[in-house]
NUVO-474859 format. One record per residue (C-alpha): residue in one letter; x, y, z. Coordinates in steps of 0.05 Angstrom, whole numbers, plus 5000, padded with zeros to 4 digits. Layout:
REM NUVO-474859
aXYZ;...
***
This chain:
REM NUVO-474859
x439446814206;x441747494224;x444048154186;x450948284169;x454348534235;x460548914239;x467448594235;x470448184295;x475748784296;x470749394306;x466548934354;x472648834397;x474949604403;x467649724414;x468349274474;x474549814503;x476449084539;x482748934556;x488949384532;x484749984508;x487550634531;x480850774559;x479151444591;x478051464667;x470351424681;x470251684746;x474052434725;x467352644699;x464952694771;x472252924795;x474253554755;x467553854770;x467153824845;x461953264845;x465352794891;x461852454951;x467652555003;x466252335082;x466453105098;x460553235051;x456652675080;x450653065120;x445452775162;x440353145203;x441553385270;x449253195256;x454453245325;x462453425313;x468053125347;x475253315359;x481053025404;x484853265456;x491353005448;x497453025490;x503653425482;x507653025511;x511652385487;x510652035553;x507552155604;x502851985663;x495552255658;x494452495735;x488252825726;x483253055666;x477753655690;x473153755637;x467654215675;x470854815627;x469154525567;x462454215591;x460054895608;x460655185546;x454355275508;x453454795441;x458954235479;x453853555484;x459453045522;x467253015532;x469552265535;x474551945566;x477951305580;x473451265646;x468251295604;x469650745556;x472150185608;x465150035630;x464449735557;x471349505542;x472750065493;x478150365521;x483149955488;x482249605426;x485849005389;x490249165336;x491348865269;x498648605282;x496248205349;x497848725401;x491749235441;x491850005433;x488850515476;x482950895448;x483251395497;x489551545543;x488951075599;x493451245659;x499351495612;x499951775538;x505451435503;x506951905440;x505952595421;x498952725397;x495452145435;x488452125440;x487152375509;x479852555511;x473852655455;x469753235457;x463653185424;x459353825405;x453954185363;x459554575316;x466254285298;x468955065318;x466154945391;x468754275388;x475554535377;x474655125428;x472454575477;x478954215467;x482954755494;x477754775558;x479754155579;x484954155634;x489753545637;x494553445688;x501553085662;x508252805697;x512752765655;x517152055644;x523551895602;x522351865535;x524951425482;x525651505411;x531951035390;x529750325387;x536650165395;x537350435466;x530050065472;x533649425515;x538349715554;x537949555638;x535750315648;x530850415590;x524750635611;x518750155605;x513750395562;x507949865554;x506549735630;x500349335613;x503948785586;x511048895622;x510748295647;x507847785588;x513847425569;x510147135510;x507347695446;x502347495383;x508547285352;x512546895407;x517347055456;x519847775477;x525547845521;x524448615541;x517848965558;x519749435504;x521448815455;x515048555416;x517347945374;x523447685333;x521447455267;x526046905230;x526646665156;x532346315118;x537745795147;x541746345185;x546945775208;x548245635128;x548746335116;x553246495169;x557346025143;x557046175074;x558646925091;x564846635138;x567846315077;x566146805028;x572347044982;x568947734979;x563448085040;x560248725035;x556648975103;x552949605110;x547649855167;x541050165113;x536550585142;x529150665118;x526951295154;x520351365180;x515651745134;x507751775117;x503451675063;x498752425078;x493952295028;x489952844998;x483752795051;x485952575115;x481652055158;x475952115178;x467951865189;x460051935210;x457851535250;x449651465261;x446350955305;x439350935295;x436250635366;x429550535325;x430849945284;x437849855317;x441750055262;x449950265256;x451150655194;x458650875192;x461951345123;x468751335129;x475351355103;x475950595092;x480950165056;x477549555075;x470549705095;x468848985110;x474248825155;x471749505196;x463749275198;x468148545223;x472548935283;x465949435298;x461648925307;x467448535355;x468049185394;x460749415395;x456648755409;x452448915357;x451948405312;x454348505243;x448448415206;x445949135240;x452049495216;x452749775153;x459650025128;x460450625070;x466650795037;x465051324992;x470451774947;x477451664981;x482152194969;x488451764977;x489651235018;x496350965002;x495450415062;x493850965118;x486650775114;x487550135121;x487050055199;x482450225255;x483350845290;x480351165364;x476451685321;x471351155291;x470750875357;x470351495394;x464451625345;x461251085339;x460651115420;x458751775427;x453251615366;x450651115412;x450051565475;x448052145441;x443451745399;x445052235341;x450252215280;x456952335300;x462452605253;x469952595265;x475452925216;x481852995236;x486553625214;x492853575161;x496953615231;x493753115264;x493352665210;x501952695208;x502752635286;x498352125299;x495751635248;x499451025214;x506151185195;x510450795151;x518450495140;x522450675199;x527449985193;x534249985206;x536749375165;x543849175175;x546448715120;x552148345091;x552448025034;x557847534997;x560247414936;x565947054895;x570347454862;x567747414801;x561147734830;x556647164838;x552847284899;x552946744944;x549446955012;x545547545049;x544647615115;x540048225137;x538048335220;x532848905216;x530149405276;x523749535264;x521150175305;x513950055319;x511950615365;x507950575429;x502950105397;x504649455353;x499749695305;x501849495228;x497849305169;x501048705158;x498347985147;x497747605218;x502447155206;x507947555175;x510348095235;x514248415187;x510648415123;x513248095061;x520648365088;x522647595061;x522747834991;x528948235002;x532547784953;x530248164902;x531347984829;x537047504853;x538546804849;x542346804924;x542146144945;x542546195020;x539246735053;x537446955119;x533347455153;x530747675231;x526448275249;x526248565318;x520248945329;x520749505390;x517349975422;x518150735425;x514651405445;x513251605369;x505851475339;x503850675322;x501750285266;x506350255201;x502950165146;x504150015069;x505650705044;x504550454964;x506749844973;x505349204994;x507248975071;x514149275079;x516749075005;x519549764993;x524049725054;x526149005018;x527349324957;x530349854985;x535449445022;x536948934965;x538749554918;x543249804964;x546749244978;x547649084911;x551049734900;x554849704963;x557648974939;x559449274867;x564049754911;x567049384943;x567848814882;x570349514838;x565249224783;x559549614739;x553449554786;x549449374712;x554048774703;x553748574774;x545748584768;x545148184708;x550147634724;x545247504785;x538547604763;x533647014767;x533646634697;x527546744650;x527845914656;x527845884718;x520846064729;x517345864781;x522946134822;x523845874886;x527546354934;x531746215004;x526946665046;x520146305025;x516746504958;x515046264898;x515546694842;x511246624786;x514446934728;x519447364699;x524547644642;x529848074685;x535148034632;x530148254564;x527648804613;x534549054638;x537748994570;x531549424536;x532950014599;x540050044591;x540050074521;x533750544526;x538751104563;x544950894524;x547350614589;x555150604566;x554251384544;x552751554607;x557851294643;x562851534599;x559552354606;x559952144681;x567252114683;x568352704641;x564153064687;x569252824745;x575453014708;x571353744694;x570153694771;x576353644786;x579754114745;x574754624777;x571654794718;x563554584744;x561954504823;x556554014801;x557953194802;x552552684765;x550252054789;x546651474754;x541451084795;x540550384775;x534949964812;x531049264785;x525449014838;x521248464839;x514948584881;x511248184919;x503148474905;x496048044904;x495647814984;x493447334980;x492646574984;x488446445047;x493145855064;x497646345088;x494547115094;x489547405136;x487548015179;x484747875248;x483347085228;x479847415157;x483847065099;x485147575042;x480647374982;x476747794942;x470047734912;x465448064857;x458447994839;x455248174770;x448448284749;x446048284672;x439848694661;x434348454601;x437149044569;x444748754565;x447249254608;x451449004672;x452149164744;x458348894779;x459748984856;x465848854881;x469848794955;x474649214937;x474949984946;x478150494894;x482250954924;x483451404857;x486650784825;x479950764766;x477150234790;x470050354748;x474450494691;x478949854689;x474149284728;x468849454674;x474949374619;x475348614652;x468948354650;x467548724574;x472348344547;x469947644587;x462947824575;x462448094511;x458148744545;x461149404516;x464749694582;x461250444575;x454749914594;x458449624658;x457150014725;x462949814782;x459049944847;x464349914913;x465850054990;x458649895017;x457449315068;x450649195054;x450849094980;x457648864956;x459848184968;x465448055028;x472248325004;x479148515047;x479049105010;x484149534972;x491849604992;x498949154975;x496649234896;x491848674914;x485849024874;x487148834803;x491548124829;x485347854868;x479048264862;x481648344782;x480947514780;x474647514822;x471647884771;x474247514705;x472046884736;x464947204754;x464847434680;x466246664646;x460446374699;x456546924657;x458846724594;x457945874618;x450945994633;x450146504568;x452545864517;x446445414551;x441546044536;x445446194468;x445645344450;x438445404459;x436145994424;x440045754359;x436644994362;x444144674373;x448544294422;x452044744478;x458744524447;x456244634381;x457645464399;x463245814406;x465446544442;x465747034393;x468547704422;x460947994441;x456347294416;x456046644414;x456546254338;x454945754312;x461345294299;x462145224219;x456645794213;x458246464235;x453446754212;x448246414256;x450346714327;x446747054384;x450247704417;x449847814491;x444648284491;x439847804463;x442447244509;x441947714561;x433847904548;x432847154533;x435446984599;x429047424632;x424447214580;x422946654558;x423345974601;x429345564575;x430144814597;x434144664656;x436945334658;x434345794713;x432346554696;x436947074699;x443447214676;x448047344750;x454047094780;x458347104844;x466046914853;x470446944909;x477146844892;x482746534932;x489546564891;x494146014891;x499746464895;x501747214905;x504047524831;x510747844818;x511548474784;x517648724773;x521749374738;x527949744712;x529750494723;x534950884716;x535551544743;x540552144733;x541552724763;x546153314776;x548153474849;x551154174868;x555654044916;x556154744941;x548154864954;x545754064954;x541254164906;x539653644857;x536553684788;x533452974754;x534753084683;x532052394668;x529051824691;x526751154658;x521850684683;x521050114657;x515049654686;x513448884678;x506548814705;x503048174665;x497848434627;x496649064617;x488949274627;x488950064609;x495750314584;x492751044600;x491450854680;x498450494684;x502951104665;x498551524711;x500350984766;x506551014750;x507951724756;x504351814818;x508051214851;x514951564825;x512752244852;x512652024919;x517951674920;x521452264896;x519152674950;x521051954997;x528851904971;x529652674973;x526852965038;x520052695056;x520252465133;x518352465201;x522452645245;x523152755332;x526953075374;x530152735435;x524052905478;x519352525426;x516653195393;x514753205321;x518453615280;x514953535209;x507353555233;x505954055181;x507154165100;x511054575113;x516654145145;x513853605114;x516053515036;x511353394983;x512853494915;x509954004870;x510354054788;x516554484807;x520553954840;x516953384786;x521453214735;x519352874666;x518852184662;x519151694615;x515750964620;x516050344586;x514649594595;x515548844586;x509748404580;x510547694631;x503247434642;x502347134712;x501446444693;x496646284752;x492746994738;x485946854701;x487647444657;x495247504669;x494748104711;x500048254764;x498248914790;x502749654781;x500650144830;x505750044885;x510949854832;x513650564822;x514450694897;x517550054903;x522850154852;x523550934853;x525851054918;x532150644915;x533650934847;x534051644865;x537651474926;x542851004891;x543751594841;x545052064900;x550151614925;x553251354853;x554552194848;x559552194906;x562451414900;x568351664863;x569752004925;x571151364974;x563151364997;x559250654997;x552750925031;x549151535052;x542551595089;x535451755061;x533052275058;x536452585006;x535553305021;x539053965007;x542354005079;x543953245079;x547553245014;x550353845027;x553353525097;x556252895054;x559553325006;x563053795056;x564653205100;x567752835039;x572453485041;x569153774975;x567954464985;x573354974968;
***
């Protein structure tokens, strides 16, 4: 019999399992500048590279002379697209189906293209090197409107493939078309829209902007031609999908490559794909038969790696007087740049763009993408979110607003009179998915009542009378946005990367000792990772989480993953590891059975032991299970105490949210001031309280700086205008304004915990809020829709234009 133990309520917050407000493990490290970064990675004899890229949009590469740069002392090789065609490295496949040069070959097809890599003792020669090299350029037409992408006298861009008629993703009818992608019944919805009593139509732009996380991309690359070993730190979302495309590229077979993602400062999806500076080193590893390391500069990393949005989406949508919706139609342009290049699931060219039904029952939908090429950089990516969702949102929100315009109804009551019912869950939509769960109306009644929704409407028209009489130059608007996401990618039946179906997997070792060891195929990215996957498994494994280690991001000890981006981390590699933790706890009820002289089901879980049923007081905790399992020799039951689980979901999960943003707009200066805004989230189960508002104000913060100025932008020539911070707008605790979160609670009924996943959420959902608040400010005014971004000059522009200023 054993002692008196400590009641099942202080065992469980010992535990810090699920729903403890847990402090971040990994901070310790942070705040006192002990991060492992790639740039602190150091290996002996170590070789810098650095790009030459092009100035030009487009143009032909006549001639490269790089006896200048060769000459100078400390400069080991300059490569170039000659260099790499003897071993098929000069263009590489992409994920979305399409090839990408590494290195300009014949012609440069965007502003800060890779034209040569210069590789040399010093990363300060390197650079000085870079301006030795002499490159000889004709000019060509440039393009930068997709629109004017198909006309007779548009100039082709992609000559390597000007005359495929067929793409990864069927037929294109323009060498500077790449696919059209179809969903819905469009005949059904055309006709719906046709009869429709009541049709809103509006052309939404989703400029192009970038996710410039805090360290920029980068790697070191070391081949060792001893044992014939590739070891390559980098900046890597997905570091097993990288060993799976290095080994394609290199010949060298995968078991002799070794993949390290250390810290990541940021990722937000722009570390996600493969870019020419890990092949470029990797190559010039090889030659040089030293380690290689590549880091690219704050303006490099906004000219030239993955971008993100940039979708025109023209809509209509229909509705019955009464405002039920009945139909939405939605024909996007998607710019893709000079390379088809996005992070998206193979068999979804757009992303999860299909979700852009939102929180809504429509009952006939319909949706086509055109993807085209221009001379601006390739690859869209994510930005915190998952496959193009936050353009969906973005354009369902809109819409919704545009519709209660023209319908001269509350955009609240418009909302809830269309949500998806609570009952009914599963919720199959027009464009494809199954929802798993939901409460729109409990969440949307809790935020409006939350801001005193009514109050605010009636201070907004007082504030219009005021504005009128002259006596303030400053209007307020009230941003109202609910989202469902789409996160967790994702079943294998119908996502992958390059032929790689999205699970996730996790592996966990229990030491004699009872503490744990857990490796997963995931990769934190600042999201706490060690803090909340040890949460998990302490509360399915009884193991006090301060005794759980989370080990990530390298190939040759953590099980195969897809990595970490589309909120897929606690969704998938979050159910990988509860289901690793019950095979723990299975095989600790044999051990447990045993030890106490009884029947397996003759013991039951007991938050950190197994009992006996009927006789508590005979149990056996997990740390005596645990040194039981390495000790003595149990019957049937093999040593050890480990376990391995690769989980394929059934379905993706569904989070979803209400905010409510208002501001004050000066009409006279564009300024804007968020006096409040109000986030409610719905993400299943919530693992650490603590880590989710932290989420949630970082996701809000950029899309603060999204809706209100952040963007890249070219001139008609193709140059860059915002390659630096300071053109480029990101938010600092000046421009931050306060916010306030709250939640619902709507388990994911396939989840084996409930989780959903939150980090994208906030993006997702705050980027159409401030931006319907911008426009709510001026609809008094006669205007239904303004463009993003929201900044000073822009608002300024709409206010003047509306004939506002004195």
């Amino acid at each position: 019999m054993n002692e008196m133990s400590p009641p099942k309520s202080e065992r469980s917050a010992a535990l810090k399992g699920l729903g403890t407000a847990r402090k971040r493990v990994e901070d310790v490290r942070f705040t006192q500048g002990k991060g492992n970064y790639v740039d602190d990675i150091q290996q002996p004899g170590m070789l810098f590279g650095d790009f030459v890229r092009s100035p030009y949009a487009h143009a032909r590469v006549k001639s490269i002379n790089a006896e200048a740069a060769l000459a100078l002392p400390g400069v080991v090789a300059v490569l170039t697209a000659k260099d790499l065609e003897p071993l098929s490295l000069h263009w590489m496949p992409t994920l979305a189906g399409d090839k990408q040069m590494v290195l300009a070959d014949g012609k440069v097809l965007f502003q800060g293209q890779e034209v040569a890599f210069v590789v040399a003792e010093d990363r300060y020669i390197a650079a000085d090197a870079v301006e030795l090299v002499e490159v000889d350029y004709e000019e060509l037409p440039v393009l930068v409107d997709p629109f004017k992408a198909e006309l007779p006298d548009a100039p082709i861009l992609r000559e390597d493939i000007a005359d495929d008629l067929e793409g990864a993703h069927g037929p294109r009818r323009h060498p500077n078309h790449i696919f059209t992608w179809e969903q819905g019944d469009k005949a059904a919805t055309e006709a719906v829209i046709a009869e429709a009593p009541v049709v809103a139509e509006e052309m939404v732009y989703y400029h192009r902007t970038h996710p410039c996380p805090l360290e920029t991309c980068g790697c070191v690359a070391s081949m060792d031609k001893v044992n014939g070993k590739l070891t390559v730190w980098g900046t890597f979302q997905a570091p097993h999908v990288v060993r799976t495309v290095a080994s394609l590229l290199s010949g060298i077979a995968e078991h002799n490559i070794r993949i390290i993602s250390p810290d990541i400062g940021g990722g937000f999806g722009n570390k996600v794909g493969v870019y020419p500076g890990y092949v470029c080193s990797i190559v010039a590893s090889i030659v040089t038969g030293k380690p290689v390391k590549w880091i690219e500069d704050r303006m490099e990393n906004l000219m030239s790696t993955a971008f993100a949005r940039d979708y025109w989406m023209k809509g209509k949508i229909a509705a019955t007087s009464d405002g039920r919706i009945t139909g939405l139609w939605c024909h996007t342009t998607a710019d893709h740049g000079a390379f088809d290049a996005c992070a998206d699931p193979t068999k979804f060219p757009a992303g999860f763009m299909n979700i852009c039904t939102g929180s809504y029952d429509i009952p006939t939908a319909y949706l086509a993408v055109d993807g085209i090429y221009t001379n601006k950089a390739p690859g869209g990516v994510a930005y915190r979110c998952s496959f193009r969702v936050t353009e969906a949102a973005y354009f369902i929100e809109r819409m919704i607003e545009v519709l209660a315009i023209k319908l001269g109804m509350d955009a609240a009551e418009l909302r809830a009179k269309n949500f998806i019912r609570k009952d009914q869950f599963p919720y199959h939509s027009a464009l494809g998915w199954e929802y798993d769960s939901g409460d729109y109306h409990t969440a949307w009644d809790k935020a409006l009542k939350a801001v005193d929704y009514d109050g605010l409407r009636r201070e907004q028209a007082e504030r219009l009378e005021a504005f009128k009489r002259g006596e303030t130059r400053k209007l307020m608007g009230i941003g109202l946005t609910h989202f469902t996401e789409i996160v967790g990618a994702g079943p294998v039946k119908n996502c992958d990367i390059l032929g790689m179906g999205m699970f996730d997997s996790c592996e966990i070792r229990i030491h004699p000792t009872g503490s744990a060891i857990a490796r997963l195929g995931t990769i934190s990215q600042g999201q706490g990772h060690a803090t909340t996957f040890a949460q998990i498994l302490a509360t399915e494994t009884g193991i006090p989480a301060d005794d759980i280690t989370i080990e990530e991001g390298d190939t040759d000890t953590a099980p195969y993953g897809l990595g970490t981006y589309g909120s897929r981390s606690t969704p998938v590699a979050g159910a990988a590891t509860a289901l690793a933790g019950r095979k723990i706890r299975a095989k600790a009820q044999m051990i447990a059975a045993y030890l106490l002289e009884v029947h397996d089901n003759d013991v039951e879980w007991d938050v950190d032991r197994f009992a006996v049923k009927g006789a508590p007081e005979r149990f056996k905790t997990m740390k005596e299970i645990a040194y039981a399992a390495y000790n003595q020799a149990i019957p049937g039951v093999e040593p050890g105490l480990e376990a391995v689980s690769y989980y394929d979901p059934p379905n993706m999960t569904y989070p979803f949210g209400a905010y409510i943003c208002v501001l004050d707009i000066d009409v006279d200066t564009g300024e804007t001031v968020v006096r409040q805004f109000y986030a409610l989230d719905d993400c299943g189960t919530r693992i650490n309280p603590m880590i989710i508002e932290g989420q949630v104000h970082g996701g809000l913060t950029e899309a603060l700086a999204i809706a209100m100025g952040q963007e890249i932008a070219y001139d008609e020539i193709g140059n860059v205008k915002t390659a630096t911070l300071m053109d480029f707008f990101l938010p600092t605790a000046w421009e931050t304004p306060h916010y306030t979160t709250d939640y619902t609670e709507t388990p994911s009924p396939h989840h084996p915990i409930g989780a959903k996943g939150v980090g994208e959420s906030p993006n997702v959902g705050g980027v159409p809020c401030f931006s319907n608040a911008v426009n709510d400010a001026f609809r008094a005014f006669g205007l239904t829709h303004t463009q993003m971004p929201h900044d000073h000059w822009r608002i300024w522009k709409t206010a003047n234009d509306l004939g506002l200023h004195a």
